[in-house]
N, C-alpha and C positions, 0 to 999 in steps of 0.2 A: 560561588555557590557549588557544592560538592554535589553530582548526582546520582543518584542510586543505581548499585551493580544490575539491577534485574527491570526494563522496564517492561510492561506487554501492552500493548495496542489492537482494538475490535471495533469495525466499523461493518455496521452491514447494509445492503442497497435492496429498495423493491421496487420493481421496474413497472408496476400498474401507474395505471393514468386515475387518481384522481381516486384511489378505492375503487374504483371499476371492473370486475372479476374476466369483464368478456372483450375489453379494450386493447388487451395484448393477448390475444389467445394463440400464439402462434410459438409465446415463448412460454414452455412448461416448466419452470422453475422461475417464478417472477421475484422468489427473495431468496436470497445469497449473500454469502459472506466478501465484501467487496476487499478490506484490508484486515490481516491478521498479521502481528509479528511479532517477534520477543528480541531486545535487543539487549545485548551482555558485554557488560564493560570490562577490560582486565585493571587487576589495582595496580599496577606497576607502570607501563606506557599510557598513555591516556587514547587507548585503541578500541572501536565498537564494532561488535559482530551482531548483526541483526541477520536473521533466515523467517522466513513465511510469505503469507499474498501479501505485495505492496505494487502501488501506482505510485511508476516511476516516471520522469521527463530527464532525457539527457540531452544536453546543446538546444536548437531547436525544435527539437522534438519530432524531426523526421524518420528515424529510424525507431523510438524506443519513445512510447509517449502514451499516456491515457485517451480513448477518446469519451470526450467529456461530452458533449452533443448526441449519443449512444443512447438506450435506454439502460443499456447493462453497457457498463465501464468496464476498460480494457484494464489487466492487471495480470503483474507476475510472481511467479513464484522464485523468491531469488535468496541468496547466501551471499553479504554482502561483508567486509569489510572494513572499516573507515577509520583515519587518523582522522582525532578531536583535537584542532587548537593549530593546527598548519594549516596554513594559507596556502588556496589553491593559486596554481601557477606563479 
């Protein structure tokens, strides 16, 4: 299945408990943009470049990892590169 040169991806997060406006009052932006990113395929190698906010996990997740347990998720701003269809390691 052939996939499209241009994809984009928008996820947004609100960190209130329950609709509760005074439950998290400590955190003054309770809705935010959690994942934003556009990823751009070349027609020739089957190579992806994705750049924007994404929540990443690499290995165990000790060093570069989301915390999911959070009320606001950890995430980064990254410019990523990837070969599509080669097998890691």
């Amino acid at each position: 299945m052939k996939r499209p040169p241009v994809e984009a991806y928008l996820q947004g997060q609100d960190s209130r408990v329950g609709w509760n406006e005074d439950a998290n009052a400590d955190y003054l932006d309770r809705a935010d943009l959690r994942q934003g990113y556009l990823r751009l395929r070349t027609p020739g190698p089957d190579i992806a470049w994705t750049f924007g906010r994404q929540s990443l996990s690499y290995g165990r997740g000790r060093m570069i990892a989301p915390y999911d347990w959070q009320n606001l998720d950890r995430v980064f701003e990254v410019f990523l590169g990837n070969l599509l269809g080669v097998p890691a390691g």
